[in-house]
C-alpha positions, 0 to 999 in steps of 0.5 A: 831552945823554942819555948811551946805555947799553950795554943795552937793559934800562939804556935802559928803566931809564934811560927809566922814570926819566925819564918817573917823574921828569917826571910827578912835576915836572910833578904837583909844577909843576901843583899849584904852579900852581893854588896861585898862581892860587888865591892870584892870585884871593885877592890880587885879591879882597882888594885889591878888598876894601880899595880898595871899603872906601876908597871906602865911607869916602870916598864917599856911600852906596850907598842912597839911599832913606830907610826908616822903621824898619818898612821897615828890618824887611820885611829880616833885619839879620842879618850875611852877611859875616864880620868883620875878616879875614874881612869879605869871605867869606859866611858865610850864605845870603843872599836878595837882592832886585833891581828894574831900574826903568824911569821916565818923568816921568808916573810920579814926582810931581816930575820934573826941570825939564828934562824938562818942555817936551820932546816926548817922554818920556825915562828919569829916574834915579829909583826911584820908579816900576813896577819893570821887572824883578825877581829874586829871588836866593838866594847858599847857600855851603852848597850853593855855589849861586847860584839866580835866580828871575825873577818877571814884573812882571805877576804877579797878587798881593795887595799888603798895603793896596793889593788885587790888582795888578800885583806891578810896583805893589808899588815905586810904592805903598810902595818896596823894603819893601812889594815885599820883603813882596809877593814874599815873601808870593807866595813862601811866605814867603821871607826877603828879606835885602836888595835892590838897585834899579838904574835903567835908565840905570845897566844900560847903564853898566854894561855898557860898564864890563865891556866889553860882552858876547857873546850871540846874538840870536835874532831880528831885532829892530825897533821904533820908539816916538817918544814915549819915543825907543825904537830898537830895532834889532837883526840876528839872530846871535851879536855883541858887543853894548854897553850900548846894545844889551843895553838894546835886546835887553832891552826888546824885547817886541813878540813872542807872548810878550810879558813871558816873552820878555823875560824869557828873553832877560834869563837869556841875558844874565845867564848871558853876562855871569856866563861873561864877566866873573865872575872876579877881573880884572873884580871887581878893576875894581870899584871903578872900575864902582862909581864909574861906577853908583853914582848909579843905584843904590840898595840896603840892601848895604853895600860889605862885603856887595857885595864878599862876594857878588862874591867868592862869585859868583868861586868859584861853578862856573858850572854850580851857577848856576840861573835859574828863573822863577815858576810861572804861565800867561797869562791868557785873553783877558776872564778879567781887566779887563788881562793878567796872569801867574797864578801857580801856587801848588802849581809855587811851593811846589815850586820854592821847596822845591827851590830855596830851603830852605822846607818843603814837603809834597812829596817832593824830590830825586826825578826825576819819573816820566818818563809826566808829563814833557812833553818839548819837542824844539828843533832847532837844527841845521837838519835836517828832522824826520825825522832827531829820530826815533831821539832820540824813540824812544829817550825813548819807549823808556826811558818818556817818553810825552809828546814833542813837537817844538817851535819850531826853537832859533834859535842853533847849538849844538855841546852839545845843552842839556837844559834844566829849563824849570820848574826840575827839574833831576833830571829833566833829568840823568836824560834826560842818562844816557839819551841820553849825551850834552848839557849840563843847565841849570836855566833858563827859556829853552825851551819854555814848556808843557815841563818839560823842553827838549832843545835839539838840538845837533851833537853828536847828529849825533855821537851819532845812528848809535849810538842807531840801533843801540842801537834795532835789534832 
């Protein structure tokens, strides 16, 4: 019960003693707070750490192929996580190598027995094949940055022995090893550290084991290809999807991008599942995933190092994840015997000096001048074109001169995304400030002839009368 002064200066004393001593409970409880669930998510790794370091002692490894000693070498042996106490922290920036392999009987020279009188051609659990899908992700506890380039399977490159092919080639014609030396010769000579290769009939385990995921699916999407059993068959709108699904949404490819589609829709997935399940519950449930995948998997990590790389991934703030794809064009029609992704060899050295720490003779760290950027407007707020004016006058107005409205955004926002299509996120930021409002990913999700995409939110309603005054004379 509060007992009433007899003053009104005592009751103002009285008042301001109370609330200074709340908010020195509530500073000291909110620090207790964050203690214990820093120290929650630690006990959580490490009891992750110790059940995966169980089943490392009591299960087959997690590689499954057989590298000579010059394949072992196409890979840095050097050690990414710490010792003893520290065994599941990284301690080095970490180049990992991921192919999703898709394989049918026809691409592997003994198929299973089973496969061989049915009328069509289903999935084997194999990595022998072309590699489907392929990434090249760089972990830095430096920068406390996780960069992921996507690199489409039908860039054009030199395979060492093997002349100019399709960079998917790389797997069928000499395994992870031959594929790490291809992708870092196209890459300047990237470092790869390890790889992982994981068949598609894993992916869709492993994403009923983290519970499905939520994404919006941008478009209806239908196809039908009896000779494989493929059915895709998806509606259009933000839904929870499980792992039958996500496969569905990921090889759909039957639309004018073709392989990039997919590719963009792989980020979304990627980005969604990262948001959703990246955090210390799920990776307490590793060692259960591990059991249910492992058998589709086959990489050079061992459990120590997955554990490190998780436990980095836990703590990496979402915003310092980056997802950029190679540099390139598609080829034209009759330039090439078959369809290609060409690669841009000045875009690669740039991104790759930005993005993963290689020399480069060009100046970093700097916007580009805003006259070069070519600025794709996607509006997914249902308005007419008329009502994006005041957004392009304002860019014009602070010197942005090639602007121009693109495909509608297929998903509603409430942030506006200003998105660096090719990787420069200093651009991005910059147009950010000039708008005053937004959110700037490093993606690959807007519009492919843009640098810069601002995928148009509701909150440039919010925002649109006050640039309209800002823009009156």
């Amino acid at each position: 019960m509060t007992i009433q002064r007899s003053s009104a200066e005592e009751n103002q004393s009285g008042k301001a003693s109370r609330s200074s001593k709340k908010i020195s409970q509530k500073s000291t409880s909110g620090r207790w707070l964050w203690f214990w669930v820093g120290m929650s998510g630690i006990a959580m790794v490490s009891a992750t750490a110790g059940a995966l370091l169980a089943v490392s002692l009591t299960s087959t490894p997690l590689q499954q192929a057989q590298l000579t000693p010059k394949d072992e070498a196409a890979f840095d042996s050097d050690r990414i996580s710490g010792g003893v106490l520290r065994f599941s922290e990284l301690t080095r920036p970490v180049n990992l190598l991921v192919m999703g392999m898709s394989v049918l009987p026809p691409d592997i020279q003994n198929p299973p027995e089973e496969t061989k009188n049915l009328k069509y051609l289903p999935q084997v659990n194999s990595f022998d094949g072309l590699s489907d899908v392929m990434l090249l992700v760089k972990f830095d506890p430096e920068t406390k940055k996780i960069n992921m380039l996507s690199i489409p399977r039908d860039t054009r490159t030199e395979i060492e022995g093997y002349g100019v092919k399709k960079i998917n080639s790389a797997n069928v014609e000499g395994g992870p090893a031959l594929t790490a030396r291809t992708v870092s010769n196209l890459l300047g000579g990237a470092g790869i550290d390890r790889y992982i290769r994981i068949n598609v009939l894993g992916v869709a385990k492993l994403i009923d084991a983290l519970g499905g995921v939520t994404v919006y699916v941008p478009k209806d999407m239908k196809y039908q290809d009896d000779s494989q059993h493929l059915y895709i068959n998806l509606k259009a709108g933000k839904q929870h999807l499980n792992g039958d699904q996500v496969l569905q949404l990921l090889r759909f490819r039957h639309d004018e991008l073709g392989d990039i589609g997919r590719i963009q829709r792989q980020q979304m997935v990627i980005r969604a599942l990262m948001e959703q399940t990246l955090n210390p519950a799920t990776v307490a449930q590793l060692p259960k995933v591990l059991d249910v995948v492992k058998e589709h998997i086959d990489t050079n990590l061992t459990v120590e190092e997955l554990v490190a790389l998780m436990g980095f991934g836990v703590r990496t703030n979402r915003s310092n994840m980056q997802m950029l794809m190679l540099p390139g064009r598609f080829s034209e029609k009759g330039e090439f015997d078959a369809s290609y992704w060409l690669p841009n060899k000045d875009g690669i050295a740039k991104l790759m000096a930005q993005h993963f720490g290689l020399e480069s003779e060009q100046e970093l760290g700097t916007a580009t001048d805003p006259r070069s950027l070519r600025v794709a407007i996607q509006d997914s707020t249902g308005g007419d074109r008329s009502n994006l004016q005041p957004l392009i006058r304002a860019l014009e107005k602070s010197g942005y001169r090639n602007i121009y409205v693109a495909k509608a955004w297929g998903e509603p926002l409430d942030v506006t995304h200003i998105v660096a299509q090719q990787g420069d996120g200093d651009s991005a930021e910059s147009i950010r400030s000039t708008l005053g409002f937004g959110e700037v990913r490093v993606e690959s999700t807007g519009n492919l002839a843009s640098d810069i995409s601002i995928q148009v939110g509701q909150d440039w309603l919010e925002q649109k009368s006050i640039l309209e005054k800002s823009l009156t004379p």
